[in-house]
C-alpha positions as CSV (number, residue, x, y, z in Angstrom):
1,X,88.8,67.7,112.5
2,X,88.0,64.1,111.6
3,X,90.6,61.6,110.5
4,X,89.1,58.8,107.3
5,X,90.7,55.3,107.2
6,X,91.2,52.5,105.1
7,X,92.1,49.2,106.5
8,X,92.8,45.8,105.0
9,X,94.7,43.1,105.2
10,X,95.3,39.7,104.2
11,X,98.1,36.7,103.2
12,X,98.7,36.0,99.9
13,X,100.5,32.4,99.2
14,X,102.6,32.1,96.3
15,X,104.6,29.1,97.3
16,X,108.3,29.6,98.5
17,X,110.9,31.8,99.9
18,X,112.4,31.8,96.5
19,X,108.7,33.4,94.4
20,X,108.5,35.4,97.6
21,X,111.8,36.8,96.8
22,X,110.7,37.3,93.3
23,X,107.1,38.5,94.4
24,X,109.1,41.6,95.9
25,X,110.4,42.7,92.7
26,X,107.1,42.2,91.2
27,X,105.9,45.1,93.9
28,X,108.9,47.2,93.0
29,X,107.9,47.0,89.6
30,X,104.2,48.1,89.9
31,X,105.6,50.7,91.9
32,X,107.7,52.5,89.8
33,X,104.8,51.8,86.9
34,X,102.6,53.6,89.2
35,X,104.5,56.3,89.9
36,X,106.1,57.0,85.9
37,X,102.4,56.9,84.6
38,X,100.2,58.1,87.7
39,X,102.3,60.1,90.2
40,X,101.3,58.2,93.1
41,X,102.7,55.6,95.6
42,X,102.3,52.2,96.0
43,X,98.9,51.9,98.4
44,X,100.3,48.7,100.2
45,X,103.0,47.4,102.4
46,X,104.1,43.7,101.7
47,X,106.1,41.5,103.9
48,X,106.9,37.6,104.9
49,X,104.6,36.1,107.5
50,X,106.6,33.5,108.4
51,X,103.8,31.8,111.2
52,X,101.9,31.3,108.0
53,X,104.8,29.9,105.7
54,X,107.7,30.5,103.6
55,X,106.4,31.9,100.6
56,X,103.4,33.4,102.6
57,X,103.1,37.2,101.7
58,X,101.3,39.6,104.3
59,X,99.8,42.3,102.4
60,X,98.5,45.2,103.6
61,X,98.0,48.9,103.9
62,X,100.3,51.6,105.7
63,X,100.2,54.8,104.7
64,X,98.3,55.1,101.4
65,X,96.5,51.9,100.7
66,X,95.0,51.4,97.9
67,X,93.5,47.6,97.2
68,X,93.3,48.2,93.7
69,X,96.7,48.3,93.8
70,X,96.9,44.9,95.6
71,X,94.3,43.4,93.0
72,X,96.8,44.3,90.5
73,X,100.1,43.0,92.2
74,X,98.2,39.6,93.1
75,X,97.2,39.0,89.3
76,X,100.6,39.5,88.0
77,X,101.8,37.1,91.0
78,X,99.2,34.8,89.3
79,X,100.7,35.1,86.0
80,X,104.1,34.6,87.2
81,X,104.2,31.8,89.6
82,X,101.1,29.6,87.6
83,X,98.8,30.3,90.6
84,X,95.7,28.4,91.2
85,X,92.5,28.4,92.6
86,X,89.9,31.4,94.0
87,X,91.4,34.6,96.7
88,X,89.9,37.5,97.9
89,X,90.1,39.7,101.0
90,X,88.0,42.8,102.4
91,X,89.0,46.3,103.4
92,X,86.7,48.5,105.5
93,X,86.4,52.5,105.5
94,X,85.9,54.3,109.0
95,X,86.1,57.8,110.2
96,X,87.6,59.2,114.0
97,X,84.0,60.9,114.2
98,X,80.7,60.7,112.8
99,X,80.6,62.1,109.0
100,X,78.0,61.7,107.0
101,X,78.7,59.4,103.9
102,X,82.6,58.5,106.3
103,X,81.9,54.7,106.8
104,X,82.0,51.8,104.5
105,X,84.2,49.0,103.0
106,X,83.7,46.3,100.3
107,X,85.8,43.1,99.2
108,X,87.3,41.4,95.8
109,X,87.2,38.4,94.5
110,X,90.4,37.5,91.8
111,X,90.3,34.0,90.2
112,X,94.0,33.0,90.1
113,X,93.4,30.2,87.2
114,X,91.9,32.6,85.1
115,X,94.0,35.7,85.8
116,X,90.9,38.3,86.4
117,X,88.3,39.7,89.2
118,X,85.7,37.7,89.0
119,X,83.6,39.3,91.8
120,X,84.0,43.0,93.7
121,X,81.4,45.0,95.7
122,X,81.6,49.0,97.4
123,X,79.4,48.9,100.0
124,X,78.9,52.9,99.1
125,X,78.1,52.4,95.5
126,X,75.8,49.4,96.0
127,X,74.0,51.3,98.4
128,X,73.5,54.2,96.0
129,X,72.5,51.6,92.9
130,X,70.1,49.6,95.7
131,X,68.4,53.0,96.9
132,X,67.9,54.0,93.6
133,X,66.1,50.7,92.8
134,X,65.4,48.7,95.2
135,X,64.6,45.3,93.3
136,X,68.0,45.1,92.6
137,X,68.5,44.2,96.7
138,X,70.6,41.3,96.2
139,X,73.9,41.3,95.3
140,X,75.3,38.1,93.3
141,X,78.6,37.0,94.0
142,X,79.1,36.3,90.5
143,X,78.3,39.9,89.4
144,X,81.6,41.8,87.9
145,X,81.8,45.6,88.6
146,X,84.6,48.1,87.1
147,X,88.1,47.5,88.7
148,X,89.2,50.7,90.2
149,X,85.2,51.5,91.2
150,X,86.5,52.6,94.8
151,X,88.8,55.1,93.5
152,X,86.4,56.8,91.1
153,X,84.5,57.0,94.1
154,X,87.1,59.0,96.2
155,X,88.5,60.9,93.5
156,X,84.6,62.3,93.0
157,X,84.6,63.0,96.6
158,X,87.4,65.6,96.1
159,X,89.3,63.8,99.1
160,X,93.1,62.3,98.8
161,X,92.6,59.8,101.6
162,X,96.0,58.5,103.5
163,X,95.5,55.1,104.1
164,X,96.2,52.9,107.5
165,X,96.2,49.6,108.0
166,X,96.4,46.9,111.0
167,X,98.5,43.7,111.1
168,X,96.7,40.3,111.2
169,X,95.2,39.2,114.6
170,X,97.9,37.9,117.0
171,X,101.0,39.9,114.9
172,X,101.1,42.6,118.2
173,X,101.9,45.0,115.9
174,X,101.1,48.7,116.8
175,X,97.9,50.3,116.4
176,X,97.9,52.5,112.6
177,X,99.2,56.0,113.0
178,X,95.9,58.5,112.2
179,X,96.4,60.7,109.2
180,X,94.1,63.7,108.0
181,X,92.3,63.4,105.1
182,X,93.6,66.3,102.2
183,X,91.7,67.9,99.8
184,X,93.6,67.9,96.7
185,X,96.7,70.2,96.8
186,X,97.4,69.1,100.2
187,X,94.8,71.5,101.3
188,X,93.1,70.1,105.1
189,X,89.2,69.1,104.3
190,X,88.6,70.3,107.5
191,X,85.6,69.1,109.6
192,X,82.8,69.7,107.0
193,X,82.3,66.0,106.3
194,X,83.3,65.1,102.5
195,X,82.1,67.7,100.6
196,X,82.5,67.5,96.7
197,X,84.3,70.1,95.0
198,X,84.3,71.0,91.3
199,X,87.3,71.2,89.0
200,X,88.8,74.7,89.0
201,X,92.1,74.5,87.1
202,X,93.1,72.7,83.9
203,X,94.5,69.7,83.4
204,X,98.3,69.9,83.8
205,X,100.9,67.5,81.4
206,X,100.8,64.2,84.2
207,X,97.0,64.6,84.0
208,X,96.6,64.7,80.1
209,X,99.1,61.8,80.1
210,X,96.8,59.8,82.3
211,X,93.9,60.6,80.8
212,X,95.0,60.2,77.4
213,X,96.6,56.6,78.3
214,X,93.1,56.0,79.4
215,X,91.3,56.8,76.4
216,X,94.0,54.9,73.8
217,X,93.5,51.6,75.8
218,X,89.3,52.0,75.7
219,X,89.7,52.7,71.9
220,X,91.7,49.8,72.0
221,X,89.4,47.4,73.9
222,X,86.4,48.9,72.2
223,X,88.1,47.8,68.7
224,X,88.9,44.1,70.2
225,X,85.2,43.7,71.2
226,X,84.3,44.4,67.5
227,X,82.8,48.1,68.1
228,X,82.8,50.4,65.6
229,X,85.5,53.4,65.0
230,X,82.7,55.8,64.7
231,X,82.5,55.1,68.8
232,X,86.3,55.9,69.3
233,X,86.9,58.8,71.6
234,X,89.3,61.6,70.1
235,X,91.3,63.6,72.2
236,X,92.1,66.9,71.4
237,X,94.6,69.0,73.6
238,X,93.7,72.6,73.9
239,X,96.5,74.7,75.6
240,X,99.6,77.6,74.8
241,X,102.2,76.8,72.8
242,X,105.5,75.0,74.0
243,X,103.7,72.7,76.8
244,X,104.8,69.9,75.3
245,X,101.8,68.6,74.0
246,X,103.5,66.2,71.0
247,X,106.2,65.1,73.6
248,X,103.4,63.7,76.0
249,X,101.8,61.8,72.9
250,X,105.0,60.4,71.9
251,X,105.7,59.2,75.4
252,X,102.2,57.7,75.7
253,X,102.6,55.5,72.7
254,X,106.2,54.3,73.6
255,X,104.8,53.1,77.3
256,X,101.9,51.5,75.3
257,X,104.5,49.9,73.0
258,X,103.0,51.7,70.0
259,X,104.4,53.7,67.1
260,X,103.0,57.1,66.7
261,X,102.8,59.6,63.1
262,X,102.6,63.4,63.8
263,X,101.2,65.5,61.2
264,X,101.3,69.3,61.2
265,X,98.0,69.9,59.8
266,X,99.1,73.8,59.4
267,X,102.2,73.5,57.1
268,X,101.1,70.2,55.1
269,X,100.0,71.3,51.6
270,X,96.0,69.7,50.9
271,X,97.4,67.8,48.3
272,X,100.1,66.3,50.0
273,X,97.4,65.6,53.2
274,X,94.9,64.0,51.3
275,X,97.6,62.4,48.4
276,X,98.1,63.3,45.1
277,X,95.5,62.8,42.7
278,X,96.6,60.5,39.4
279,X,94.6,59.2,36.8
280,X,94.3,56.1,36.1
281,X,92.2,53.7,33.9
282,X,90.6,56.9,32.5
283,X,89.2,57.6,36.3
284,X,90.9,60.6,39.1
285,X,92.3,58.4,42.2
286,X,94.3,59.7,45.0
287,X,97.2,58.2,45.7
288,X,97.6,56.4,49.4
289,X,99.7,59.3,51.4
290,X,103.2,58.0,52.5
291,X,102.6,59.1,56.0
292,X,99.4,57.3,56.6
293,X,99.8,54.3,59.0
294,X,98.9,50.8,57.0
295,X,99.3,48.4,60.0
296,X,100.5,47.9,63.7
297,X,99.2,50.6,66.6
298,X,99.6,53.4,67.0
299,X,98.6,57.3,68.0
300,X,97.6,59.5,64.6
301,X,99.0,62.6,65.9
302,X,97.4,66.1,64.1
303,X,99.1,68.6,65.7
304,X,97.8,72.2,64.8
305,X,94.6,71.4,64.6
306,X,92.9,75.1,64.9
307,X,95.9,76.3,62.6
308,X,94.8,74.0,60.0
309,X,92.9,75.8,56.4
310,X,89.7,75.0,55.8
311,X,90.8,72.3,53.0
312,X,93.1,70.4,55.7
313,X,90.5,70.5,58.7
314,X,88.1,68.8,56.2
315,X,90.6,66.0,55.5
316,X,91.1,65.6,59.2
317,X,87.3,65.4,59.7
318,X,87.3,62.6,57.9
319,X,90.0,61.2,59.7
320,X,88.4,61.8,62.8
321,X,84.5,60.3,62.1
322,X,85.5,57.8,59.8
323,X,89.3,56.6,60.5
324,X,89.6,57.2,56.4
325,X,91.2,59.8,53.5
326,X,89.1,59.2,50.5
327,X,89.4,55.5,49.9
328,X,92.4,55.1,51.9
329,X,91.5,53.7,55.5
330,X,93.7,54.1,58.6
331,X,93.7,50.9,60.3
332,X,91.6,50.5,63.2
333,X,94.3,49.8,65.3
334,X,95.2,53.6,65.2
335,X,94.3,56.0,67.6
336,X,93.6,59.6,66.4
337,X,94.8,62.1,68.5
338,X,94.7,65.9,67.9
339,X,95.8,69.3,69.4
340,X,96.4,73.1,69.3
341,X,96.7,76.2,70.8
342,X,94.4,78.8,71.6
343,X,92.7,81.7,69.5
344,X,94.3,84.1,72.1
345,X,97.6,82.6,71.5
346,X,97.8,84.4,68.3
347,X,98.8,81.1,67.0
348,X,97.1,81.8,63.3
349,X,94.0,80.1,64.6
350,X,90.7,79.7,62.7
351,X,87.6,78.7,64.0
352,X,86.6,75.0,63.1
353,X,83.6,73.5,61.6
354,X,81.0,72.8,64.5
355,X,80.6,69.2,63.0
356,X,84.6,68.8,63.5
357,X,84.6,70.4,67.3
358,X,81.4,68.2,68.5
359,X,83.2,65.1,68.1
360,X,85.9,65.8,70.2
361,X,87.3,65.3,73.4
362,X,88.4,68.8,74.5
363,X,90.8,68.9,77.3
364,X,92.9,72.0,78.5
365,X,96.3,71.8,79.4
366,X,97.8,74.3,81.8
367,X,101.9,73.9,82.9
368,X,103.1,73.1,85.9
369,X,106.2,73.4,86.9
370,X,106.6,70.2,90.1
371,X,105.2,67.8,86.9
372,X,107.8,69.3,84.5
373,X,111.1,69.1,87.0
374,X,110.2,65.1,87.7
375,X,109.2,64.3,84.0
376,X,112.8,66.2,83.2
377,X,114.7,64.6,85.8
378,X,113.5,61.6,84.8
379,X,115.1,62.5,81.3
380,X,118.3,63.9,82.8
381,X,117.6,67.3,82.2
382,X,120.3,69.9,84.1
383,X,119.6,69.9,87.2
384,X,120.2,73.9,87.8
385,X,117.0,74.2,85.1
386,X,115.1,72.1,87.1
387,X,115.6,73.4,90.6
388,X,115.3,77.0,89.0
389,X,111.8,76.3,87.1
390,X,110.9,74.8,91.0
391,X,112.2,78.1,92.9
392,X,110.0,80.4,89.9
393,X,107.3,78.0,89.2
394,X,104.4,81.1,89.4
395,X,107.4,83.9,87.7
396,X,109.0,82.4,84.9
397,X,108.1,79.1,84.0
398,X,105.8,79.3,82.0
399,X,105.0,82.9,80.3
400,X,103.7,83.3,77.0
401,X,104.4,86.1,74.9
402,X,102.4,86.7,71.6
403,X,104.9,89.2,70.6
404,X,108.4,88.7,71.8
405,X,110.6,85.8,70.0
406,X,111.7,84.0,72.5
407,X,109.5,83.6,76.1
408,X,109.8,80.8,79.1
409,X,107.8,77.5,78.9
410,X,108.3,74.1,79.0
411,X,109.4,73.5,75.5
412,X,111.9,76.3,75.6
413,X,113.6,75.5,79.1
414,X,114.0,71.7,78.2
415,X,115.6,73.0,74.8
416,X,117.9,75.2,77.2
417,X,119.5,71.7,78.6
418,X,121.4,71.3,75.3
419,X,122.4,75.3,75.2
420,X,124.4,74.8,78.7
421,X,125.9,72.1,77.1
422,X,127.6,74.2,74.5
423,X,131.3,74.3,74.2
424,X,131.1,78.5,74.7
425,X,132.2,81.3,77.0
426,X,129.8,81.7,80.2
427,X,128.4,85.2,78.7
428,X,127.4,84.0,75.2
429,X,126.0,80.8,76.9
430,X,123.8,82.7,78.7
431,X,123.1,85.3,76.0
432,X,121.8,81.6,73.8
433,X,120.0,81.2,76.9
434,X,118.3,84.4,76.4
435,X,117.6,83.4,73.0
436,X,115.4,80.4,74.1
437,X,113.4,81.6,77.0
438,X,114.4,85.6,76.7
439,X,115.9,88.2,78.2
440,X,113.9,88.5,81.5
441,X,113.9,84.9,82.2
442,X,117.7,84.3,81.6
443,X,119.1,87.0,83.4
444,X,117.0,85.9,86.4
445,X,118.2,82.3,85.7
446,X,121.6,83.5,85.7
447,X,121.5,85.1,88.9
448,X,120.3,81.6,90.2
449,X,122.9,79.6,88.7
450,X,125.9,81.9,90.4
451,X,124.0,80.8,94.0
452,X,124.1,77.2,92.0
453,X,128.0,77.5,92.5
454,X,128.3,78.4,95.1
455,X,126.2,75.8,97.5
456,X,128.1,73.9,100.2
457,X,129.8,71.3,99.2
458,X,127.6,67.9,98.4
459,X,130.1,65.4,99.1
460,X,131.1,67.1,102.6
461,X,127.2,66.7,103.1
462,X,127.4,63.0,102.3
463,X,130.3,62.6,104.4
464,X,129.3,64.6,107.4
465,X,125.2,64.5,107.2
466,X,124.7,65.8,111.0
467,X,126.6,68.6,110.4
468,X,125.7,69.7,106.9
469,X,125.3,73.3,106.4
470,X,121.4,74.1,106.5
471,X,120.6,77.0,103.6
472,X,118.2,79.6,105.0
473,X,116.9,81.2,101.8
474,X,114.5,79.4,99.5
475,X,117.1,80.4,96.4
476,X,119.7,78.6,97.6
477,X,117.4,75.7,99.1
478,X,116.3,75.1,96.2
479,X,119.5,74.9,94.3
480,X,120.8,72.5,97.0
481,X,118.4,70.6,96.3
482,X,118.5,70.4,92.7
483,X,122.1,69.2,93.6
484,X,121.9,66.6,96.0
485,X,119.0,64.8,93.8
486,X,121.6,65.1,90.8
487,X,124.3,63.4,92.8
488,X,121.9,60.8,94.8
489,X,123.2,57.0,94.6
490,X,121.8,54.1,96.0
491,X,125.5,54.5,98.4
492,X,125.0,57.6,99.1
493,X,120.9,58.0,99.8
494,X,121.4,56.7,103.3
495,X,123.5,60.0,104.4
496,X,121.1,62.3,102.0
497,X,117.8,61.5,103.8
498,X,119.5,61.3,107.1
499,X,120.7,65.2,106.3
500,X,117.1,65.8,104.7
501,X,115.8,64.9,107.8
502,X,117.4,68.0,109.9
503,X,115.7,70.6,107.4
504,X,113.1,72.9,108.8
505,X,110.9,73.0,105.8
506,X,110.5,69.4,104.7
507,X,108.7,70.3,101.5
508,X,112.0,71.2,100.3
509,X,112.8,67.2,101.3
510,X,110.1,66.1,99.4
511,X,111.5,68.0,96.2
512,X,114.6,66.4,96.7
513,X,113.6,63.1,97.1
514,X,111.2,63.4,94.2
515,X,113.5,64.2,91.5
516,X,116.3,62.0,92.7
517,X,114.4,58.6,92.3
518,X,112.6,60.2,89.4
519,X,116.1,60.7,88.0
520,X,117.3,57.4,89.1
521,X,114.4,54.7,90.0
522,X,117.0,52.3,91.8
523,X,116.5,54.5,94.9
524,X,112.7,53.7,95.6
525,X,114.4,50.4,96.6
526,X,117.0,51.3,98.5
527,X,116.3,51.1,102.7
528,X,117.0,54.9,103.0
529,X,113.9,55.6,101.0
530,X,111.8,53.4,102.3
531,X,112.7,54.2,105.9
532,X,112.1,57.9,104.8
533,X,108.6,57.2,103.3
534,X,107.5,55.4,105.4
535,X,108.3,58.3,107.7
536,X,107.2,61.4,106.0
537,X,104.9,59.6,103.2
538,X,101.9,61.7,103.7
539,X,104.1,64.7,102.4
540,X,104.0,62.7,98.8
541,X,100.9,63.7,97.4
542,X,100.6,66.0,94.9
543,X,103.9,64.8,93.9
């Protein structure tokens, strides 16, 4: 069993206590940025080093380094506090035994004045690109490589690597604590060396949100640089109905700051696609239609793409090579994005045109129930449907049904948050339930939420955390909690992870802790959290 390490660190100056003080909430910031659109930690501690001055930040790793992330904190510091001048700093990759490919390191170079990288090196990559051709065997300190190159590197790897880090020289800080590299999934890599592993799954929601973040801001640089539409990449989401598909779009273009246009592409009349035709000066025109986008960014949304007839996919072909409807042009500032749902779905599918289905970007969407119960505490969702879809992730989160009215998925169970909130009788409450995710799913739902009522009391937790009733069933586990993350404070978090820290199972911890600063983002500054992840961070990923 070998342990991988990454260790850096270095002192950033940004002047004085007081843009120290500010350079804090900077960090929070990126953290919470990098958890909403990523799912995944901060990869760097950050403290005062007062030997080295007042507003002298020491910045390194602890338990999932990352110096991308530090490149990224350090331009905005930049930004922020009119920072001058040239700063860089190394980190170096090691292993606890001898792998093959284990050992490594690089360094990056950010010029303050001018608020970029001007200069970064992998020693793993250039050693591939140098072996590959070896005239290239000098390395310019002026050269520019991708930002982010290290990561693509690991991700390819198939590792999740939990970073250490030591103190500077002199600090007498403790050795790092060792921490096993995972495969993804949390699974141990074992002793193999770093073996890569192919994809076996589809994507699930968080991914295609990442991914299609990605792709809008590379259409969007492309256009800036003066490249052409026709080089645009266009997503298109393949996956069952009610994943939320639309939703994820929508959310994409409000964190980009952009508007976005949906289009059913399977109820629109042609004519009313493609606009009407009028005559005019003797000549057939087409009037401009009302819901194509004339300025501003934005995400062209054509939902039911596979539903679509023949006369409707041809519209959208042209929308999709050409950014155009007849004369009318959709502004290059608009991103054209597109989805569906399978031909087993049952969905009214058709096969489409070749020429439309090469120049896409296919990606499949599968659920996943961890990703939907922080996206919906995030959004306030009830918090007996989101410890429930956690307790019966494989069962009934997500089960399609080409035949049966009403079936479980993550459309259907968000929907369900407004049918608890009718003002009705318990039994037709849950018979509306039934009516949104069916009959099995509700009546197993129901049986969850009477355990739901009948947890130990949360406040007598808070009040008494050493002596807080532990469940021993992972029903009521789960429901407790879906409760304690629904009623987590920054006064109260102290006493929730001090009682989190006496359960057996600490995945159910991790759940907790998850949804409660998803639900409330305060927390992920409070003391209590940071105390707690700094404890039991390596439990995070995958979260």
């Amino acid at each position: 069993m070998a342990d991988y390490f990454c260790q850096f660190s270095c002192v950033l100056d940004v002047g004085s206590s007081e843009s120290a003080e500010q350079a804090d909430a900077i960090r929070g910031e990126l953290a919470a940025e990098l958890d909403r659109h990523d799912g995944v930690a901060l990869g760097f501690e950050m403290e005062i080093h007062h030997e080295s001055g007042p507003g002298a930040l020491w910045i390194h790793a602890d338990e999932c380094g990352e110096p991308e992330h530090v490149t990224r904190f350090v331009l905005r510091c930049a930004e922020d506090f009119d920072l001058k001048g040239t700063w860089g700093f190394c980190w170096s990759l090691f292993c606890s035994k001898a792998r093959i490919d284990a050992f490594g390191g690089g360094g990056i170079v950010v010029d303050l004045t001018a608020r970029e990288t001007v200069a970064s090196i992998d020693c793993a990559d250039w050693l591939a690109r140098h072996m590959t051709d070896p005239r290239r065997m000098r390395w310019s300190s002026t050269a520019r490589t991708c930002r982010g190159e290290r990561s693509a590197i690991l991700v390819e790897r198939g590792l999740i690597y939990r970073i250490t880090a030591g103190p500077p020289q002199g600090s007498g800080a403790p050795r790092p604590r060792q921490c096993r590299a995972l495969a993804p999934g949390g699974r141990d890599a074992g002793s193999g060396g770093v073996q890569p592993k192919k994809r076996e799954a589809p994507m699930n929601i968080p991914e295609f949100a990442t991914v299609l973040t990605a792709v809008m801001r590379h259409n969007m640089r492309l256009h800036d640089e003066g490249v052409s539409i026709k080089d645009y990449l266009v997503p298109m989401a393949w996956g069952d109905p009610g994943l939320g598909k639309s939703d994820i779009a929508e959310a994409v273009a409000d964190d980009l700051g952009w508007e976005m246009v949906y289009a059913d592409l399977a109820t629109r009349d042609p004519a009313d696609l493609g606009g009407m035709p009028w005559v005019t000066d003797g000549r057939t025109v087409r009037c401009r239609p009302d819901w194509l986008p004339t300025e501003g960014r934005g995400i062209l949304f054509l939902d039911e793409l596979p539903q679509a007839g023949l006369a409707n996919l041809n519209i959208a072909a042209t929308l999709i090579r050409e950014h155009r409807i007849g004369e009318h042009r959709l502004p290059p500032t608009w991103m054209v994005t597109c989805a569906g749902n399978y031909q087993h779905n049952r969905a009214g599918t058709t096969t489409m045109p070749s020429h439309v289905r090469n120049r896409l970007l296919h990606l499949d969407i599968n659920a996943d129930a961890n990703a939907w119960a922080k996206w919906a505490s995030a959004r306030g969702i009830n918090p007996m449907l989101i410890a429930y879809n956690r307790y019966r992730a494989q069962e009934y989160h997500h089960k399609f049904s080409a035949t049966d009215n009403a079936y479980p998925t993550p459309r259907s169970w968000t929907a369900s948050h407004q049918v608890l909130r009718l003002d009705l009788p318990e039994a037709l409450k849950r018979e509306c339930t039934g009516g949104m995710v069916g009959p099995s799913a509700s009546a197993d739902f129901a049986g969850f939420c009477d355990i739901y009522t009948h947890l130990p009391d949360v406040s007598a937790i808070v009040a008494d955390p050493d002596h807080g009733i532990i469940p021993s069933d992972p029903m009521t586990s789960h429901a407790l909690m879906g409760a304690l993350s629904y009623n987590a404070t920054s006064s109260n978090f102290g006493a929730i992870t001090r009682y989190l820290d006496r359960l057996p199972e600490q995945e159910y911890a991790v759940v907790c802790i998850v949804d409660a600063t998803a639900r409330n983002r305060d927390l992920m500054v409070t003391s209590a959290y940071q105390s707690w992840a700094a404890a039991h961070g390596d439990l995070l990923s995958g979260h």
